[in-house]
C-alpha positions as CSV (number, residue, x, y, z in Angstrom):
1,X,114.5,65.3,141.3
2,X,111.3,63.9,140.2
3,X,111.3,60.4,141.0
4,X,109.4,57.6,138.9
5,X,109.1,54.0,137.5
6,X,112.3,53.7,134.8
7,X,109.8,52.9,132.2
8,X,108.4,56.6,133.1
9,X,109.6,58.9,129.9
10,X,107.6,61.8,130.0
11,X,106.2,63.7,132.8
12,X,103.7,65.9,131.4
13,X,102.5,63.0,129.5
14,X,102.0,60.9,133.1
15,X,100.6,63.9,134.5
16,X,97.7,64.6,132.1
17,X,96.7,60.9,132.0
18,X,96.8,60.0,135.3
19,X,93.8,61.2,137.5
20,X,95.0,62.2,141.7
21,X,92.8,58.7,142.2
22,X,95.4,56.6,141.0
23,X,98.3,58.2,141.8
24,X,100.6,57.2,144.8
25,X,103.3,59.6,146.4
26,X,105.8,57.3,148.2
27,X,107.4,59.6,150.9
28,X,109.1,60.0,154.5
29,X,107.0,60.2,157.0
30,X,105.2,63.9,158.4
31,X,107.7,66.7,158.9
32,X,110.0,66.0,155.4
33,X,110.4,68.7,153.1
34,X,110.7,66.9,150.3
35,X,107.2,65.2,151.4
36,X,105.9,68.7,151.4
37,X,107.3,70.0,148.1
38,X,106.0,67.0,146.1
39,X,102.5,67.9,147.4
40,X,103.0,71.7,146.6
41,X,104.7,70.3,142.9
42,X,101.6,68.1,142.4
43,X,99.2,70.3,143.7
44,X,100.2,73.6,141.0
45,X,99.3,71.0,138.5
46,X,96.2,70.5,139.7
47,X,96.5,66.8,141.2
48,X,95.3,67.1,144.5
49,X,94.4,64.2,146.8
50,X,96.6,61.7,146.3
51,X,97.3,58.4,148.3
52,X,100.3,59.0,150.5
53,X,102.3,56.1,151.3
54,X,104.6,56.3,154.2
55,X,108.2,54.5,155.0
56,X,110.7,55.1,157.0
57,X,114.0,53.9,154.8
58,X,115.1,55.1,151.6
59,X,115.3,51.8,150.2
60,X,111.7,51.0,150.3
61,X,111.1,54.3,148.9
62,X,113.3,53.5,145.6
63,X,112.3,49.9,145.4
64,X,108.4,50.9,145.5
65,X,109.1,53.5,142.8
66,X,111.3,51.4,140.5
67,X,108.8,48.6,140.6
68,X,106.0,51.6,139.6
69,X,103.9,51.7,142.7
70,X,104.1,55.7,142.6
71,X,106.3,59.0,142.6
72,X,108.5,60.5,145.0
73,X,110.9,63.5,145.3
74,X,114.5,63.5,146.2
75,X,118.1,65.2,146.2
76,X,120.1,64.6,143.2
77,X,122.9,62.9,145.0
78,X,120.3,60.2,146.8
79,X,119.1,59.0,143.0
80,X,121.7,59.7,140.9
81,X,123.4,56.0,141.4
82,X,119.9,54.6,141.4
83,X,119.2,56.0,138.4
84,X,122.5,55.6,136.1
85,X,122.1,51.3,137.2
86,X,118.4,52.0,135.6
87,X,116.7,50.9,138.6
88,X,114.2,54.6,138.7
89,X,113.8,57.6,136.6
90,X,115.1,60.9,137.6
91,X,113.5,63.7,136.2
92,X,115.1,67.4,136.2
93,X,112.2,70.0,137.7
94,X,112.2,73.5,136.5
95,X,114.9,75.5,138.4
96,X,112.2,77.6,140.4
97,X,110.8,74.3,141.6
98,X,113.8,72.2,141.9
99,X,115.1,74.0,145.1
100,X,114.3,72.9,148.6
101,X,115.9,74.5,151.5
102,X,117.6,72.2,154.2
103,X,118.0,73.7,158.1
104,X,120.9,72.5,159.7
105,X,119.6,72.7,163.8
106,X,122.4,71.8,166.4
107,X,122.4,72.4,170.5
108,X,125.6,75.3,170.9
109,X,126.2,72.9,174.1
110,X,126.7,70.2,171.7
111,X,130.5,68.8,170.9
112,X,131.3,69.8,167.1
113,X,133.6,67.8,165.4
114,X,136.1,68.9,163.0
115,X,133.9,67.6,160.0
116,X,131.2,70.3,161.2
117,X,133.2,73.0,162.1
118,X,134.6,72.7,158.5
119,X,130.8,72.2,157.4
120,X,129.6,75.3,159.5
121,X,132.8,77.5,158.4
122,X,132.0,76.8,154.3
123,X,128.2,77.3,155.2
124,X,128.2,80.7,156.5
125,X,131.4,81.5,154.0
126,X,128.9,80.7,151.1
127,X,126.1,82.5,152.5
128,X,128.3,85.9,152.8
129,X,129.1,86.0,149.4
130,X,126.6,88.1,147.4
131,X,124.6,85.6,144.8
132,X,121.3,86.9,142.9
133,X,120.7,82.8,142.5
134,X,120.7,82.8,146.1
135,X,119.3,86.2,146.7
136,X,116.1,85.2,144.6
137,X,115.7,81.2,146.6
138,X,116.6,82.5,150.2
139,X,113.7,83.0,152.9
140,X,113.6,87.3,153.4
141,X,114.8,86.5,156.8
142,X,118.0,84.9,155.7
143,X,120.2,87.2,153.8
144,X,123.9,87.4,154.3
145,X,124.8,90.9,155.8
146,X,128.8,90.0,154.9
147,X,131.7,88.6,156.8
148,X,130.1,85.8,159.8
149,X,132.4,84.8,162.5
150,X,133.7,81.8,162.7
151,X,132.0,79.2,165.0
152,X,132.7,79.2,168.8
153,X,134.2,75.8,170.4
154,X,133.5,75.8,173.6
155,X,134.2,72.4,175.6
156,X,134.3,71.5,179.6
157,X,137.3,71.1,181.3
158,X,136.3,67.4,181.1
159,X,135.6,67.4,177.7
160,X,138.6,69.9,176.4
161,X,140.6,67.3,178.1
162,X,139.0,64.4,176.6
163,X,139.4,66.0,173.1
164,X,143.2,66.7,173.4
165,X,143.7,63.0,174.1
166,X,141.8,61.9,171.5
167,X,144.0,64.0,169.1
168,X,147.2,63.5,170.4
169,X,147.0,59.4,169.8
Protein backbone atom coordinates (compact mmCIF):
# COMPACT_ATOMS: atom_id res chain seq x y z
CA UNK A 1 0.00 0.00 0.00
CA UNK A 2 0.77 3.48 -0.74
CA UNK A 3 1.81 5.18 2.24
CA UNK A 4 1.21 8.98 3.04
CA UNK A 5 0.60 11.91 5.50
CA UNK A 6 -3.19 11.08 7.01
CA UNK A 7 -4.22 14.42 5.81
CA UNK A 8 -3.20 12.88 2.16
CA UNK A 9 -6.83 12.12 0.35
CA UNK A 10 -6.20 11.87 -3.07
CA UNK A 11 -3.28 10.44 -4.89
CA UNK A 12 -3.56 11.55 -8.32
CA UNK A 13 -4.30 14.86 -6.90
CA UNK A 14 -0.69 14.79 -4.88
CA UNK A 15 0.83 13.46 -7.78
CA UNK A 16 -0.01 16.11 -10.43
CA UNK A 17 0.85 18.87 -7.95
CA UNK A 18 3.83 17.87 -6.59
CA UNK A 19 6.96 18.25 -8.74
CA UNK A 20 10.00 14.99 -8.17
CA UNK A 21 11.86 18.23 -6.39
CA UNK A 22 9.87 18.23 -3.45
CA UNK A 23 8.92 14.95 -3.01
CA UNK A 24 10.55 12.59 -0.37
CA UNK A 25 10.46 8.70 -0.51
CA UNK A 26 11.13 7.48 3.09
CA UNK A 27 12.45 3.88 2.61
CA UNK A 28 14.73 0.88 3.89
CA UNK A 29 17.91 1.03 3.07
CA UNK A 30 19.48 -0.47 -0.74
CA UNK A 31 18.44 -3.98 -1.52
CA UNK A 32 14.35 -3.59 -0.36
CA UNK A 33 11.90 -4.44 -2.75
CA UNK A 34 9.49 -2.35 -1.68
CA UNK A 35 12.24 0.51 -2.00
CA UNK A 36 12.55 -0.54 -5.51
CA UNK A 37 8.80 -0.81 -6.43
CA UNK A 38 8.05 2.74 -5.13
CA UNK A 39 10.67 4.04 -7.47
CA UNK A 40 9.36 1.83 -10.49
CA UNK A 41 5.50 3.17 -9.14
CA UNK A 42 6.75 6.83 -9.12
CA UNK A 43 8.76 6.60 -12.05
CA UNK A 44 5.54 5.27 -14.62
CA UNK A 45 4.10 8.43 -13.48
CA UNK A 46 6.71 10.34 -14.61
CA UNK A 47 8.27 11.54 -11.15
CA UNK A 48 11.68 10.72 -11.34
CA UNK A 49 14.43 11.95 -9.11
CA UNK A 50 13.27 12.11 -5.99
CA UNK A 51 15.05 12.62 -2.54
CA UNK A 52 15.48 9.23 -0.95
CA UNK A 53 15.64 9.19 2.70
CA UNK A 54 17.03 6.13 4.39
CA UNK A 55 16.23 4.35 7.92
CA UNK A 56 16.69 1.35 9.20
CA UNK A 57 13.36 0.87 11.58
CA UNK A 58 9.94 0.77 10.67
CA UNK A 59 9.00 3.14 13.15
CA UNK A 60 10.87 6.11 11.83
CA UNK A 61 9.53 5.24 8.56
CA UNK A 62 5.75 5.60 9.83
CA UNK A 63 6.46 8.51 12.10
CA UNK A 64 8.26 10.55 9.13
CA UNK A 65 5.24 9.73 6.92
CA UNK A 66 2.43 10.50 9.45
CA UNK A 67 4.06 13.82 10.36
CA UNK A 68 4.13 14.42 6.18
CA UNK A 69 7.90 14.40 5.48
CA UNK A 70 7.18 12.08 2.39
CA UNK A 71 5.76 8.71 0.86
CA UNK A 72 6.63 5.21 1.40
CA UNK A 73 5.49 1.72 0.26
CA UNK A 74 4.54 -1.13 2.45
CA UNK A 75 2.60 -4.58 3.07
CA UNK A 76 -0.90 -4.29 4.09
CA UNK A 77 -0.48 -6.09 7.30
CA UNK A 78 2.63 -3.53 8.47
CA UNK A 79 0.08 -0.29 7.98
CA UNK A 80 -3.10 -1.55 8.51
CA UNK A 81 -2.95 -0.85 12.48
CA UNK A 82 -1.24 2.38 11.79
CA UNK A 83 -3.70 3.40 9.68
CA UNK A 84 -7.18 2.44 11.35
CA UNK A 85 -5.56 4.66 14.86
CA UNK A 86 -5.26 7.50 11.87
CA UNK A 87 -1.71 7.95 12.39
CA UNK A 88 -0.83 7.46 8.10
CA UNK A 89 -2.90 7.00 5.03
CA UNK A 90 -3.01 3.79 3.25
CA UNK A 91 -3.81 3.92 -0.15
CA UNK A 92 -4.92 0.72 -2.28
CA UNK A 93 -2.63 0.53 -5.69
CA UNK A 94 -4.02 -0.94 -8.75
CA UNK A 95 -3.93 -4.81 -8.53
CA UNK A 96 -1.13 -4.96 -11.40
CA UNK A 97 0.97 -2.76 -9.25
CA UNK A 98 0.06 -3.71 -5.81
CA UNK A 99 2.02 -7.13 -5.96
CA UNK A 100 5.58 -7.47 -4.88
CA UNK A 101 7.20 -10.76 -4.76
CA UNK A 102 9.00 -11.85 -1.38
CA UNK A 103 12.08 -14.73 -1.66
CA UNK A 104 12.22 -16.77 1.20
CA UNK A 105 16.40 -17.83 1.17
CA UNK A 106 17.40 -20.35 3.91
CA UNK A 107 20.92 -22.58 4.12
CA UNK A 108 19.45 -26.66 3.67
CA UNK A 109 22.18 -27.12 6.53
CA UNK A 110 20.21 -24.80 8.54
CA UNK A 111 17.86 -26.23 11.67
CA UNK A 112 14.10 -25.74 10.55
CA UNK A 113 11.72 -25.32 13.12
CA UNK A 114 8.32 -26.59 13.15
CA UNK A 115 6.90 -22.98 12.43
CA UNK A 116 8.88 -23.29 8.95
CA UNK A 117 8.40 -26.54 8.06
CA UNK A 118 4.66 -25.75 8.44
CA UNK A 119 5.60 -22.37 6.46
CA UNK A 120 7.57 -24.23 3.63
CA UNK A 121 4.86 -27.18 3.47
CA UNK A 122 1.78 -24.46 2.80
CA UNK A 123 4.30 -22.51 0.44
CA UNK A 124 4.97 -25.05 -2.01
CA UNK A 125 1.26 -26.54 -1.40
CA UNK A 126 -0.08 -23.06 -2.66
CA UNK A 127 2.33 -22.81 -5.45
CA UNK A 128 1.10 -26.44 -6.87
CA UNK A 129 -2.29 -25.49 -7.16
CA UNK A 130 -3.06 -24.05 -10.66
CA UNK A 131 -4.07 -20.14 -10.19
CA UNK A 132 -4.38 -17.72 -13.43
CA UNK A 133 -3.94 -14.73 -10.54
CA UNK A 134 -0.75 -16.39 -9.80
CA UNK A 135 -0.02 -17.68 -13.28
CA UNK A 136 -0.14 -13.91 -14.62
CA UNK A 137 2.24 -12.30 -11.20
CA UNK A 138 4.76 -15.29 -11.06
CA UNK A 139 8.43 -14.75 -12.63
CA UNK A 140 8.46 -17.40 -16.00
CA UNK A 141 10.92 -19.26 -14.04
CA UNK A 142 8.63 -20.08 -11.25
CA UNK A 143 5.70 -22.07 -12.25
CA UNK A 144 4.30 -24.88 -10.29
CA UNK A 145 4.81 -28.17 -12.35
CA UNK A 146 2.26 -30.03 -9.57
CA UNK A 147 2.65 -32.08 -6.41
CA UNK A 148 6.34 -30.76 -4.52
CA UNK A 149 7.75 -32.98 -1.87
CA UNK A 150 7.69 -32.23 1.32
CA UNK A 151 10.83 -30.64 2.88
CA UNK A 152 13.78 -32.78 3.97
CA UNK A 153 14.85 -32.58 7.87
CA UNK A 154 18.03 -33.54 8.16
CA UNK A 155 19.79 -33.03 11.64
CA UNK A 156 23.38 -34.35 13.17
CA UNK A 157 23.50 -36.99 15.51
CA UNK A 158 24.24 -34.07 17.91
CA UNK A 159 21.57 -32.00 16.85
CA UNK A 160 18.74 -34.96 16.21
CA UNK A 161 19.61 -35.60 19.82
CA UNK A 162 19.33 -32.17 20.97
CA UNK A 163 15.94 -31.75 19.25
CA UNK A 164 14.29 -34.87 20.85
CA UNK A 165 15.13 -33.50 24.25
CA UNK A 166 13.88 -30.35 23.60
CA UNK A 167 10.47 -31.97 22.61
CA UNK A 168 10.16 -34.45 25.04
CA UNK A 169 10.23 -31.81 28.19
Amino acid sequence: MLVTAPWVLDLDRMFSTITADKLKIIVFRSGCAYRARLENLLATRGIVGVRRLDFGTLDGILGCVGAGVGITLLPRAVVASVAEEGRVAAHTLPPDEARVPTVVIRHRDAFVSTALARFIELARAHLATPSTERQETAPGRFKATGPLSPPVLTASKGQAAAQRRRYAR
